[in-house]
C-alpha positions as CSV (number, residue, x, y, z in Angstrom):
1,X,28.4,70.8,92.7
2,X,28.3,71.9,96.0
3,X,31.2,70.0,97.0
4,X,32.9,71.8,94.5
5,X,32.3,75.4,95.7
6,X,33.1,74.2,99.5
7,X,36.5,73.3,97.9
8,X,36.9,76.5,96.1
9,X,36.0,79.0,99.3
10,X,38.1,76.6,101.7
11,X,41.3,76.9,98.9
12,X,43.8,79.5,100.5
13,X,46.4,78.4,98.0
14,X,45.8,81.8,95.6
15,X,46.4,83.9,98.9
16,X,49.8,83.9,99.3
17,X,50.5,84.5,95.8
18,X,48.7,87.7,95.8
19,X,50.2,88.5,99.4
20,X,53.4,87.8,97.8
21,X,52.5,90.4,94.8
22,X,51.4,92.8,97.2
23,X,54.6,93.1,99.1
24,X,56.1,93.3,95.5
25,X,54.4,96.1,94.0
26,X,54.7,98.2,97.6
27,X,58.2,97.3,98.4
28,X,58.5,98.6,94.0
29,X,56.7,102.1,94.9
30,X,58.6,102.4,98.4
31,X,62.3,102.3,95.9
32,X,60.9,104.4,92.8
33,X,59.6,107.0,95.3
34,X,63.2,106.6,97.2
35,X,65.1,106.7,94.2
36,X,62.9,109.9,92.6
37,X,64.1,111.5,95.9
38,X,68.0,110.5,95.8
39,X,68.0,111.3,91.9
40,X,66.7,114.6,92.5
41,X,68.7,115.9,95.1
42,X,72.2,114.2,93.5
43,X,71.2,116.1,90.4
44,X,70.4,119.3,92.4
45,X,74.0,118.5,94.2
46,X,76.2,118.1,90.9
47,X,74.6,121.4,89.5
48,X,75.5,122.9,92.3
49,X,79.6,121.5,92.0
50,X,79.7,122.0,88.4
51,X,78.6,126.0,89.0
52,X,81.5,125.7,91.6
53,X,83.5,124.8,89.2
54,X,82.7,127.5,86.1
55,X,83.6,130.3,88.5
């Protein structure tokens, strides 16, 4: 049994998956938050040309 749990706190092999998931989920925050930004100023940009346009 204590064999077993040396084997289980020695095991690293879970680590880089949830390193991996990690960079994931911040790399997926760091493009909503950039796309949020882009969309919102696009939108504010074609309201702006389509005002142009009605006068």
């Amino acid at each position: 049994m204590a064999n077993f749990f040396s084997r289980f706190i020695k095991d690293e092999s879970g680590a880089t998956a949830i390193e991996y998931g990690l960079i994931a989920s911040l790399i997926s925050v760091a493009a909503i938050v950039a796309f949020t930004t882009v969309g919102s100023k696009l939108s504010a940009t074609f309201g702006y040309v389509a005002g142009q346009l009605n006068t």
